[in-house]
KOLNU-79911 format. One line per 3 residues: number of its first residue (from 1); their letters; for each residue x, y, z of N, C-alpha, C. Coordinates in steps of 0.2 Angstrom, whole numbers, plus 5000, padded with zeros to 4 digits. Example, Ala and Ser with C-alpha at 12.3 -4.5 7.8 and 13.67 -1.06 7.14 Angstrom:
1	as	5066:4972:5039:5062:4978:5039:5066:4984:5039; 5064:4989:5035:5068:4995:5036:5064:5000:5039
//
This chain:
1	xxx	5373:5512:5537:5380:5512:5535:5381:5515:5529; 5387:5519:5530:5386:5525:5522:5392:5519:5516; 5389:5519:5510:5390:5516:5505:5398:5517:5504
4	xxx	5401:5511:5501:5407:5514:5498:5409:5519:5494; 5416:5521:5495:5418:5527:5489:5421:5522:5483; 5420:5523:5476:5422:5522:5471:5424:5526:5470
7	xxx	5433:5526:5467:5434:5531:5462:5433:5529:5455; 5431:5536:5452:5431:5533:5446:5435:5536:5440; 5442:5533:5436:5447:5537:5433:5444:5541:5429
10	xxx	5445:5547:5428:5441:5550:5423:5447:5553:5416; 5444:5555:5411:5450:5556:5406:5452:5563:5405; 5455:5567:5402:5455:5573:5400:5456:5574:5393
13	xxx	5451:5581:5391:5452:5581:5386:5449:5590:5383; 5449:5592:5377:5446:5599:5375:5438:5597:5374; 5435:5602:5378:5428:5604:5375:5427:5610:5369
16	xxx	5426:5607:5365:5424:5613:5361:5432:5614:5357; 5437:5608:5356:5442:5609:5357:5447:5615:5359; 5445:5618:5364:5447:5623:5367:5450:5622:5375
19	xxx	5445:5620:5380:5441:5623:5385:5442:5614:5389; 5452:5615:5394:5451:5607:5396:5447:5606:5401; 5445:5600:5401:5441:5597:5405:5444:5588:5407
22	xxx	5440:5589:5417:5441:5582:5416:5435:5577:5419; 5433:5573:5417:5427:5572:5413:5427:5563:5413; 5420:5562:5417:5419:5553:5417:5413:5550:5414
25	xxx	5412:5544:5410:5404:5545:5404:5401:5542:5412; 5395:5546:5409:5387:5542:5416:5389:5536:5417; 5387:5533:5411:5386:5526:5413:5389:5521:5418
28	xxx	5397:5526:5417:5401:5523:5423:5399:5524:5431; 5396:5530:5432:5394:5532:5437:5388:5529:5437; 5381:5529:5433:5376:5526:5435:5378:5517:5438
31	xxx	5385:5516:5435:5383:5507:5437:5387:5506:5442; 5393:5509:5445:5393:5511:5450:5390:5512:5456; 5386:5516:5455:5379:5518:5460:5376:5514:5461
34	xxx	5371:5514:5456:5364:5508:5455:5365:5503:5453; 5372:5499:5451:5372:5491:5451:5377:5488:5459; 5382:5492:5457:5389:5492:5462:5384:5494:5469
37	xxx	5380:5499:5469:5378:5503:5476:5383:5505:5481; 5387:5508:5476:5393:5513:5480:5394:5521:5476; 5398:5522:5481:5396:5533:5479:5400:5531:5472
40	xxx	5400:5536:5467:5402:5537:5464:5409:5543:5463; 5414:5542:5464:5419:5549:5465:5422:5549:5458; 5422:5554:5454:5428:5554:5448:5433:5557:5448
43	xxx	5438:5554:5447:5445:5557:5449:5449:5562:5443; 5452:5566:5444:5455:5568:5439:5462:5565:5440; 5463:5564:5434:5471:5558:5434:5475:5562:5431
46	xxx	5478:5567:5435:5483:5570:5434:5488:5570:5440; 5495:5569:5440:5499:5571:5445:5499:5577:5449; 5498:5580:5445:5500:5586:5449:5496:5589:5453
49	xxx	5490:5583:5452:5483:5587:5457:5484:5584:5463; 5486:5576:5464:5485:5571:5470:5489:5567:5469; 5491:5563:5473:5495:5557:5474:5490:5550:5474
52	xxx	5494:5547:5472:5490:5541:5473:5490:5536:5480; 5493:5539:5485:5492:5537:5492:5487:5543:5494; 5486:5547:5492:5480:5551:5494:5473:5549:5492
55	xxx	5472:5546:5486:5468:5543:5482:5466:5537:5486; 5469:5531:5489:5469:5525:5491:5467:5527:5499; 5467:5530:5501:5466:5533:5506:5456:5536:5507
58	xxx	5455:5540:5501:5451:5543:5502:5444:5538:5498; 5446:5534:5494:5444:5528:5493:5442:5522:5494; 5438:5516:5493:5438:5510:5496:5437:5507:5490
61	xxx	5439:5508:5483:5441:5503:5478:5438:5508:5470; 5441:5506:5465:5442:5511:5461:5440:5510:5453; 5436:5509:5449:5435:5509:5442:5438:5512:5439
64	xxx	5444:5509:5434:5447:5511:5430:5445:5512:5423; 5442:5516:5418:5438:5517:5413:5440:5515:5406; 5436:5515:5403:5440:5515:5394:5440:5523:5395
67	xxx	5444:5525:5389:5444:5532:5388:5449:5535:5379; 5448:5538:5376:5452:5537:5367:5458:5538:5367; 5460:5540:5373:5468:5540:5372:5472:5534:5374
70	xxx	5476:5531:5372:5479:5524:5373:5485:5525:5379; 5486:5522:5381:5492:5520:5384:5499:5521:5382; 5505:5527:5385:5509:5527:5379:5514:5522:5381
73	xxx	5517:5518:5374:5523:5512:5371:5529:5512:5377; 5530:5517:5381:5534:5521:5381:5534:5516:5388; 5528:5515:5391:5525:5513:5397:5526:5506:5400
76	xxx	5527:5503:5392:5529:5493:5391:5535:5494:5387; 5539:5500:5386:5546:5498:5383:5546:5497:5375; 5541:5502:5372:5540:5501:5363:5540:5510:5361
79	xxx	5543:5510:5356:5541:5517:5353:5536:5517:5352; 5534:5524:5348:5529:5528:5349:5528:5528:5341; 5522:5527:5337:5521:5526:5331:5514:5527:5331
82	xxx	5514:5530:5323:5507:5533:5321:5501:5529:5323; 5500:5522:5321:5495:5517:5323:5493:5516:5333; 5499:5520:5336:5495:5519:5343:5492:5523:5346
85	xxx	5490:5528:5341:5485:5536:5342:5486:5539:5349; 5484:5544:5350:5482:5547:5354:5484:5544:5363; 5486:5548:5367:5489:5548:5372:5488:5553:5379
88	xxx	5488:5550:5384:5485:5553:5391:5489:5554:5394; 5498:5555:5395:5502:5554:5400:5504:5554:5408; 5497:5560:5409:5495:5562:5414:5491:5554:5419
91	xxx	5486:5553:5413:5483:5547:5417:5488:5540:5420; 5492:5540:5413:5498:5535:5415:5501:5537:5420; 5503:5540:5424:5507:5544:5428:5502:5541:5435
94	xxx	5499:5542:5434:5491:5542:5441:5489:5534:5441; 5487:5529:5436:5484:5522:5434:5490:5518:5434; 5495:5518:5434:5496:5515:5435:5501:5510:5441
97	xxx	5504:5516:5444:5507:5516:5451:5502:5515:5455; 5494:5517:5454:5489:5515:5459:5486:5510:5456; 5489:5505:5451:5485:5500:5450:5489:5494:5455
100	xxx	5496:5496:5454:5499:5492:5458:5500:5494:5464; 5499:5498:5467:5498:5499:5473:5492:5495:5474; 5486:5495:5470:5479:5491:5474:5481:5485:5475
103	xxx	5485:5480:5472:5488:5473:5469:5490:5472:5477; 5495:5477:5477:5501:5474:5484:5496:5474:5490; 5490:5481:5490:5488:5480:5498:5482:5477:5496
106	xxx	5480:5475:5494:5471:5470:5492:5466:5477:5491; 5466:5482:5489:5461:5485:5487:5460:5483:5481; 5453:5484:5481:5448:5483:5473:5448:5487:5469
109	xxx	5451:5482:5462:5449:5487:5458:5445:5485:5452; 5440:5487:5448:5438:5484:5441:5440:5489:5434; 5444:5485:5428:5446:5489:5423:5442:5486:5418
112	xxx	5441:5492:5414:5436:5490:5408:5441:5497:5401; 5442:5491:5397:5442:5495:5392:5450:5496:5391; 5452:5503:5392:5457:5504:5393:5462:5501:5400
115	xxx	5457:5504:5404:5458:5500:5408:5461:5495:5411; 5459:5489:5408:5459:5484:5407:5468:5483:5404; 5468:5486:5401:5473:5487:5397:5478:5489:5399
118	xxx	5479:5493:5405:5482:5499:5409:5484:5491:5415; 5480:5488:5419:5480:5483:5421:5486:5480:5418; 5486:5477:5413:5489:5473:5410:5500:5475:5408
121	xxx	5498:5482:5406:5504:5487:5408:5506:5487:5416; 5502:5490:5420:5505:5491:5423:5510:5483:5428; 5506:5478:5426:5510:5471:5429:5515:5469:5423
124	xxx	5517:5474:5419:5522:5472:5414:5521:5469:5408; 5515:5469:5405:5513:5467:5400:5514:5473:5394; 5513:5470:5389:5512:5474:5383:5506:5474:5378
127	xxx	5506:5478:5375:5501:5478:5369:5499:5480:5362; 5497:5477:5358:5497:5477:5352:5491:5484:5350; 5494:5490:5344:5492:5495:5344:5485:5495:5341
130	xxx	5485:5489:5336:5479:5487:5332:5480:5481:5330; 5471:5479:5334:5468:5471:5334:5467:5470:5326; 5464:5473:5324:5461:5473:5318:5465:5472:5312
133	xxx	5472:5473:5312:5478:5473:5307:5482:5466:5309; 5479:5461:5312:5485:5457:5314:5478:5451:5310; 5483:5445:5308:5480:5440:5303:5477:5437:5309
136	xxx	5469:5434:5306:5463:5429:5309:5459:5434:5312; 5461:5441:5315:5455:5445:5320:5452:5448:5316; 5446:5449:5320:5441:5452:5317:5441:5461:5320
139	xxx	5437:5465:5317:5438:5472:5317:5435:5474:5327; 5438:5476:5330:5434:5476:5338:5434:5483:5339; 5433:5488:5334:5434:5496:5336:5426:5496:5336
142	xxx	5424:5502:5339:5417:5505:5338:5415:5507:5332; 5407:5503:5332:5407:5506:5324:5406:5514:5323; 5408:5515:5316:5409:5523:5318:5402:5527:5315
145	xxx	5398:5522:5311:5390:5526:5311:5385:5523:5318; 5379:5524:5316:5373:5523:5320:5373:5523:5325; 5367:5523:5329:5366:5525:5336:5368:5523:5343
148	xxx	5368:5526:5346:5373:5524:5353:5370:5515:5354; 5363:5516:5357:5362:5508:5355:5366:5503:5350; 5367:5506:5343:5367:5500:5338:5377:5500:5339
151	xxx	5378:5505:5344:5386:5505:5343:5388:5499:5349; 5386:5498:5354:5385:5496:5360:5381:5488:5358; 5379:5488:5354:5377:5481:5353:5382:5474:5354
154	xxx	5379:5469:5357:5383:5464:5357:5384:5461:5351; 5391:5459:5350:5394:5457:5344:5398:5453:5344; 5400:5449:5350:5404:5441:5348:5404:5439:5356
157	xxx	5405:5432:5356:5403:5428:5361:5413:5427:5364; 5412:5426:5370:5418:5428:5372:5417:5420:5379; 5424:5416:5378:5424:5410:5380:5427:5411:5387
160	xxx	5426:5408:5393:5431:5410:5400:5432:5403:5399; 5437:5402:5404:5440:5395:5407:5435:5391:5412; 5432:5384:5408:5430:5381:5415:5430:5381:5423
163	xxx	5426:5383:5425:5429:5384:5434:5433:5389:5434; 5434:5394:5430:5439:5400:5431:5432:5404:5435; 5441:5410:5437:5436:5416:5440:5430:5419:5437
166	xxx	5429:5421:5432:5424:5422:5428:5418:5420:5426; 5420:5411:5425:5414:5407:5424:5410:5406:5432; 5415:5408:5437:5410:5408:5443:5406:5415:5444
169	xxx	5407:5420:5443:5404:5427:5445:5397:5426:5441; 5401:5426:5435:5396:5423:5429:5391:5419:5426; 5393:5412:5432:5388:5405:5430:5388:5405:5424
172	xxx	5394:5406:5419:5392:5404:5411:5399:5403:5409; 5401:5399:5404:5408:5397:5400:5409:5403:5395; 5402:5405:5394:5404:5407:5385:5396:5414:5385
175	xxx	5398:5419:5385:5395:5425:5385:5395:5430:5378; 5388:5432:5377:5391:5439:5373:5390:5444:5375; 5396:5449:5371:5397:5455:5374:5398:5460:5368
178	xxx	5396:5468:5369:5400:5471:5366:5406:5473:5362; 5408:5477:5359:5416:5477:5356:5416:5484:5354; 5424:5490:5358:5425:5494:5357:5431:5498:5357
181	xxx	5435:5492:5354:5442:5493:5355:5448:5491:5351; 5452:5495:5350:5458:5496:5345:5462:5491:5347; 5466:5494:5352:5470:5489:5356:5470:5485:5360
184	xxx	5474:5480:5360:5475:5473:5365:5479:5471:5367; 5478:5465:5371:5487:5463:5376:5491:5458:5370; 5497:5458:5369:5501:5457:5365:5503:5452:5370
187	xxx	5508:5454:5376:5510:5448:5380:5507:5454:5387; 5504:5446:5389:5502:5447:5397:5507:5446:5402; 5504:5455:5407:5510:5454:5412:5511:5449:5415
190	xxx	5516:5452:5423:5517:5444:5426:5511:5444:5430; 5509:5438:5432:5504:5437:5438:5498:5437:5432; 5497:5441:5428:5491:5442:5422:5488:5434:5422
193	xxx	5483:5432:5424:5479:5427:5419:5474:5431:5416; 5476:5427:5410:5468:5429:5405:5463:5423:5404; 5457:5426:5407:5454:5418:5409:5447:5420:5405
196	xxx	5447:5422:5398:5442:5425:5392:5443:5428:5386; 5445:5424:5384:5445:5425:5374:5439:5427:5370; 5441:5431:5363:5433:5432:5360:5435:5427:5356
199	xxx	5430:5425:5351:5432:5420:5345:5438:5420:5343; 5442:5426:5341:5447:5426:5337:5453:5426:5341; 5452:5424:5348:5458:5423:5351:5460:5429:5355
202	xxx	5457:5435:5356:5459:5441:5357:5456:5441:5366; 5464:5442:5369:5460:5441:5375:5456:5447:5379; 5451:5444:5382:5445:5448:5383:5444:5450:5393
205	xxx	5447:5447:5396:5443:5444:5403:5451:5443:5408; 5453:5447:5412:5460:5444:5416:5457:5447:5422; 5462:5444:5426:5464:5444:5432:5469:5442:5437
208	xxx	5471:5447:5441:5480:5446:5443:5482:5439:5448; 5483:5438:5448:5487:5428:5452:5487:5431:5457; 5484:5429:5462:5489:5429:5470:5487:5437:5474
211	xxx	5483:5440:5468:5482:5446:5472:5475:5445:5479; 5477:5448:5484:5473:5449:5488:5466:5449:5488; 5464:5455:5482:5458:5460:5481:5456:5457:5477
214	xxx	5451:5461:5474:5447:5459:5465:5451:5463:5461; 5453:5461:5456:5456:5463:5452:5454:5462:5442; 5446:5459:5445:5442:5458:5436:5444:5463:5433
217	xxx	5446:5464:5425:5445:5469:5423:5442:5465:5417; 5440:5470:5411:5437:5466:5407:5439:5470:5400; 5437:5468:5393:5441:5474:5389:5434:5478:5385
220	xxx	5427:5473:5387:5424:5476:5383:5421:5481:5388; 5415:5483:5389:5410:5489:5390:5404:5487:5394; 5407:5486:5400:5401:5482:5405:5396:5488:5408
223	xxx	5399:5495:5407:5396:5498:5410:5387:5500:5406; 5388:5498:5399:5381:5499:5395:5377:5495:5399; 5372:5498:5400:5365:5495:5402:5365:5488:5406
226	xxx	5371:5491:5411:5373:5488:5417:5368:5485:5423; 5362:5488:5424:5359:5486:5429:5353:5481:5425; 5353:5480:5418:5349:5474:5415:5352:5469:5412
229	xxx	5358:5473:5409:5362:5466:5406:5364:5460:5411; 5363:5455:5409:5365:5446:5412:5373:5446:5413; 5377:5451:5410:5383:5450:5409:5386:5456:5415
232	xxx	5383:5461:5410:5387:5466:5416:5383:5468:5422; 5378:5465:5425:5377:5466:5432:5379:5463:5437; 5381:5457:5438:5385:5454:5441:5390:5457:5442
235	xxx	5396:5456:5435:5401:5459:5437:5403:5467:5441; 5396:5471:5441:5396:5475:5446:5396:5475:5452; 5391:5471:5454:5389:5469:5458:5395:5467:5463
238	xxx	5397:5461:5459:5403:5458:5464:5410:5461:5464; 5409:5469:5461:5415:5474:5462:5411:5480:5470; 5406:5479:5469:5401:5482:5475:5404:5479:5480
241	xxx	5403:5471:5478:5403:5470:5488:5410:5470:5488; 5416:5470:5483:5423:5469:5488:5424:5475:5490; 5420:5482:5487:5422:5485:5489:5419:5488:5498
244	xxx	5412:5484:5498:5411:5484:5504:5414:5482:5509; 5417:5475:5508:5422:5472:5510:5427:5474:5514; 5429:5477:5508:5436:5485:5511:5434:5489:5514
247	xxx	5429:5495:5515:5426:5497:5518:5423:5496:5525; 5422:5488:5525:5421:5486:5533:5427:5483:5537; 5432:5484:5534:5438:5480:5537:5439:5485:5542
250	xxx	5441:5483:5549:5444:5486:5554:5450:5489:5554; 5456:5484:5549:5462:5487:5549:5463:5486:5544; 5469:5488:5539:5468:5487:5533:5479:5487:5531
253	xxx	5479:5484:5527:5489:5484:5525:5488:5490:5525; 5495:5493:5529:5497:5500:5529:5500:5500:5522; 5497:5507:5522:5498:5512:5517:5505:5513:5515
256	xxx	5508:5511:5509:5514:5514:5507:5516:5521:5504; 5520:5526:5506:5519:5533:5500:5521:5531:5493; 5516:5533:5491:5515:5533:5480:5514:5539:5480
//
């Protein structure tokens, strides 16, 4: 039986600052393939390439990535201000009418990072531009020396809800994980449960109410060293099988045009 298609969102951006490019990190592909054991597809997240009923079609569930441009204000109803950097318009344009498109017909999706984030927008939520400026949290950006290793290090223990989603995939209440992120949910869409906090209360772990599909996303970086980590291989894994799931179904909710 040939393996699921995963797409993978990918981001755009200057190589060389010159020379655009659209471009997804390995690691998301390796754990994809080798933990998920589904194809890898990177999608370029622009409108004017594809449709997102094209996209849903050609797929059987989709990773939504971190990537350095944020989500613009513009997306949850807030101006646009120095502190919310950099922006993908394109990708908003693409992620997020297919995010709720995957919601309404049960296709799987898992969002990491941005992602995660984009999730959270797209069911109507909001976001705060900078975690690290708001009283009691602690700093969750990447650190900006040493090596890919020491950046990717785990750094704070992050609590699920007894008997939540979470603590089942995961067999644990309370994990630790990496931290590499500016931004966070300010107010959770509708249907959002956040069913994972880091110590400082910054949520970490959602998923949609009532939705069909898998819809785990996570805000830190499961995709590091995915196929050893305790944390992040599971969570691939059981984005693997919904995705086979979907892929063995006989009929599937019609397609609506996006």
């Amino acid at each position: 039986m040939a393996r699921p298609v995963v797409g993978i969102i990918g981001n755009s951006y200057l190589m060389n600052d010159q020379y655009p490019v659209h471009a997804g990190g390995q690691m998301n592909s390796d754990a994809v393939a080798f933990v998920s054991d589904c194809v890898p597809l990177i999608v370029p997240a622009d409108p004017r390439l594809l449709r997102v009923s094209e996209l849903m079609e050609v797929c059987d569930g989709f990773l939504f990535t971190g990537g350095r441009p944020n989500v613009h204000p513009e997306e949850y109803g807030e101006e646009e201000t120095e502190a919310h950097g950099a922006f993908d318009r394109a990708r908003d344009a693409i992620t997020l009418p297919l995010i709720r498109a995957c919601v309404e017909r049960g296709q799987p999706f898992f969002g990491i990072c941005r992602g995660f984030q984009e999730v959270n927008v797209a069911m109507g939520g909001t976001l705060y531009p900078e975690i690290r400026d708001l009283p009691g949290r602690m700093n969750h950006r990447m650190p900006p020396d040493g090596t890919l290793h020491e950046k990717f290090e785990l750094r704070h223990d992050i609590t699920f809800t007894e008997g939540g989603v979470f603590h089942g995939v995961l067999g644990s209440a309370k994990v630790r994980t990496n931290t590499l992120h500016g931004q966070g949910i300010k107010r959770p869409g509708e249907r959002i449960v956040v069913d994972g906090v880091a110590e400082d209360g910054t949520p970490e772990a959602i998923y949609v109410k009532g939705a069909p599909g898998f819809t785990l996303s996570v805000q830190w970086h499961p995709e590091w060293d995915a196929a050893n980590d305790p944390v992040s291989r599971p969570l691939f894994r059981a984005f693997g099988e919904a995705a086979r799931e979907w892929a063995a179904r006989e009929t599937r909710p019609k397609l609506k045009a996006v």
